[in-house]
C-alpha positions, 0 to 999 in steps of 0.5 A: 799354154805353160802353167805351173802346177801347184800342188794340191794334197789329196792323199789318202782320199777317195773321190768319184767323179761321175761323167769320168771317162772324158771332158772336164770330168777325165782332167779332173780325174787325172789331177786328183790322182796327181794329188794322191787321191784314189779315184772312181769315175762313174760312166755311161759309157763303156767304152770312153770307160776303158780307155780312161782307165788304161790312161789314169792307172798309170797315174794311180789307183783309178777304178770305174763304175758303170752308172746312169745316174738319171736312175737312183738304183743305179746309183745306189749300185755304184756307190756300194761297189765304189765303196766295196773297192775304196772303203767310203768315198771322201769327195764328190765331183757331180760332173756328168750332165748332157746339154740336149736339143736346141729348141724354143721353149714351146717347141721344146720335146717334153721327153727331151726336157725330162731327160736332161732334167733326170741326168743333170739335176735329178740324178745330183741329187740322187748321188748327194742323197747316197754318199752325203750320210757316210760323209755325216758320220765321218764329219767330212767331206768335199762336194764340187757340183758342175755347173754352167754359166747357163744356170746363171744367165739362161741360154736362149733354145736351152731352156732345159739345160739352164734351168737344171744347171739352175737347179744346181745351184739351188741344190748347192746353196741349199745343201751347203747349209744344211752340213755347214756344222759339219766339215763338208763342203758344197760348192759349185763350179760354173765353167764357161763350155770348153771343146767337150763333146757336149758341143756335138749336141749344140747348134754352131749358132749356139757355141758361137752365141756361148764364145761371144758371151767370154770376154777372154775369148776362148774356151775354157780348158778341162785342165783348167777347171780340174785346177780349180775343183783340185782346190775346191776338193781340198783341207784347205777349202775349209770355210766356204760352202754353198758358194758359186766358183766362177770360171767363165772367162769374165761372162758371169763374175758372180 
């Protein structure tokens, strides 16, 4: 599709995008960088790591930081070589996250609920907990939480995912007022899936179920939500905090 591209200025700002090395977090890599900012992906995966780089170096400055953020030493350790490269981090993109098994509640692996829980709402905490204090001391900041439509709505044999994606939005609302005398803005984004890999973890019954719910009919694009966390990120994203950015196609306007 032919979309113009506005521009949002980001110079001089330093970013981390955790879950970086591919999907929604890669295209917002790219876009901060096209808007001036210096840029840390964090990654548990080494190798997407690499390749990433290779392709975001030429668009700027783009470092990338291993990390699993289910464990907050490790995220303690990525924050403190990110900064050491880029001096304090400016915006925060909590991206990374899996969608893991489909299965009903009550037959539901406790292991597997854990994990999800660990990765994508515990370990948003953890990299809140870590780089929400130098933001204080600055007075600013910009925090994009990824979301899902699955926090809003619950997904049916996805009730780990839902209710973690739920949890962010709680963390976000939350958190939102807690630094709203601050110049730190915390919003979340709920995209509806766009074809990532985290729909080789979902059943085809369950992306048919997900893409019947959009009233566009169609998948999201990365780019597309990369464009709207660009703004979300921004100076000019000055007075909303706390708030929900839908971009589900029409399925949850709320």
């Amino acid at each position: 599709m032919n979309r113009r591209i506005n521009a949002v200025d980001l110079s001089g700002r330093v970013a981390v995008v955790t879950g970086g090395a591919q999907g929604i977090g890669l295209a917002v890599a790219r876009r901060l960088l096209s808007s001036g900012a210096r840029v840390a992906i964090w990654d548990l995966d080494k190798a997407a790591m690499e390749a990433a780089i290779q392709e975001l170096s030429a668009l700027g400055e783009a470092r990338a930081f291993w990390c699993d953020q289910a464990r907050i030493e490790a995220v303690d350790e990525a924050a403190t070589e990110t900064e050491s490269a880029f001096d304090a981090v400016d915006l925060l993109v909590n991206n990374a996250g899996i969608a893991g098994p489909a299965a009903p509640l009550v037959e539901y692996d406790p292991n597997a609920w854990q994990q999800i829980v660990d990765i994508d709402l515990n370990g948003v905490f953890y990299c809140c907990r870590r780089l929400v204090p130098n933001m204080i001391e600055r007075n600013y900041g910009r925090i994009v939480n990824v979301a899902s439509v699955a926090g809003k709505e619950g997904n049916p044999n996805a009730a780990a995912y839902s209710s973690a994606k739920a949890g962010v939005l709680a963390l976000t609302k939350s958190l939102g007022k807690e630094l709203a005398s601050h110049d730190i803005a915390v919003n979340a984004l709920t995209p509806s899936p766009a074809r990532t890999r985290i729909l080789d973890q979902l059943t085809e019954a369950q992306v048919a179920y997900m893409l019947g719910k959009v009233p566009r009919g169609r998948f999201v694009e990365v780019e597309e939500a990369a464009a709207m966390v660009a703004f979300m990120l921004s100076d000019e994203n000055s007075f909303t905090t706390g708030a929900t950015f839908d971009l589900s196609g029409g399925r949850t306007t709320y």
